[in-house]
N, C-alpha and C positions, 0 to 999 in steps of 0.2 A: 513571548518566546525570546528572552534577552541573550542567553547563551547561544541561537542560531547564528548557523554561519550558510553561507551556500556553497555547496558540494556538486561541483561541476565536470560533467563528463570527460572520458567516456566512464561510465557505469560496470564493475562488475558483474555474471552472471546473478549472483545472490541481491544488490542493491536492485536490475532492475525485477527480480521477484516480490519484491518487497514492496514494490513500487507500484505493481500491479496489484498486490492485494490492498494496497493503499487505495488505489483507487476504486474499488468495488467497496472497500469501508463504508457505509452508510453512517456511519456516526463523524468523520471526515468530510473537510469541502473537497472534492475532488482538483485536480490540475486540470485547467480547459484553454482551449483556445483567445490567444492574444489580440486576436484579428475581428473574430465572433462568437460570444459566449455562448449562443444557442447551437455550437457546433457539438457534435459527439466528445465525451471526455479525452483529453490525450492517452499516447497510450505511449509506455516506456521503451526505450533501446537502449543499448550499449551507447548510442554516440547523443541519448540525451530523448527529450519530449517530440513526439509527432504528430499532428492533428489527423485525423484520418479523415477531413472532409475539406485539407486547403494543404497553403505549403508553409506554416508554420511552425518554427520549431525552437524549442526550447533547452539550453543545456546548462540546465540545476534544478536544483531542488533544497528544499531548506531541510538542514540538518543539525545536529549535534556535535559541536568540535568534538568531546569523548564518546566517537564510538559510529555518528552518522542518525539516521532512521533506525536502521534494524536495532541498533541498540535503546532507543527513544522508547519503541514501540515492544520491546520485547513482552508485554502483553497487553492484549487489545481486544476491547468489548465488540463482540460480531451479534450479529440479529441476523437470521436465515429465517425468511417469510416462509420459505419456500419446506421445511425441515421441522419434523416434527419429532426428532430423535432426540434422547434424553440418555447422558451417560461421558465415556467418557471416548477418543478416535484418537488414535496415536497414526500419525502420517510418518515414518520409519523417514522416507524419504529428506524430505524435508524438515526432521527432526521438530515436526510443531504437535504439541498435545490439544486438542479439541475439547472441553467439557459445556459440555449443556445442562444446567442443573433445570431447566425449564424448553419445554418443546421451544423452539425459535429464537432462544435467548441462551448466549454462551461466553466462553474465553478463547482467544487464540492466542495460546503459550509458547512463544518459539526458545528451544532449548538450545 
């Protein structure tokens, strides 16, 4: 990652959404705690990373000078063990398109 830079709090509402879904990514190492790596994964806020099992905390994350994560990631292979749906889920909300061309295996398209 030669063009990262670190992008340091406080975080936008949309950075730390992105942030969260970063870290449920299974094809991604997650952010974890600096103190103990067997701790539960961090988990994002406005004023940066939070351990949910100590008092550590973190404020960046590695980014893209054009654009940050969300534009890095604007699409990203997801696996739902869990999802056996095949086709396509538009999240209006959140403007992300969903397509699963195989049960469990898909894209997350953020538009």
């Amino acid at each position: 990652m030669g063009d990262s830079v670190k992008v340091f709090s406080p975080w936008t509402p949309e950075q730390v959404a992105c942030l969260k879904v970063r870290q449920g990514n299974v094809m991604i190492h997650p952010y974890t705690c600096g103190k103990n790596s067997q701790h539960d994964n961090l988990i994002p806020t406005r004023d940066g990373w939070v351990c949910p099992n100590c008092d550590y905390r973190q404020t960046w994350y590695l980014g893209k000078e054009s654009g940050g994560f969300e534009e890095r990631n604007r699409i990203t292979p997801i696996f739902a063990w869990y999802d056996l749906y095949i086709g396509f889920f538009w999240d209006k909300e959140r403007r992300i398109l969903y397509f699963f061309p195989f049960p469990t295996i898909g894209l997350r398209i953020k538009l």
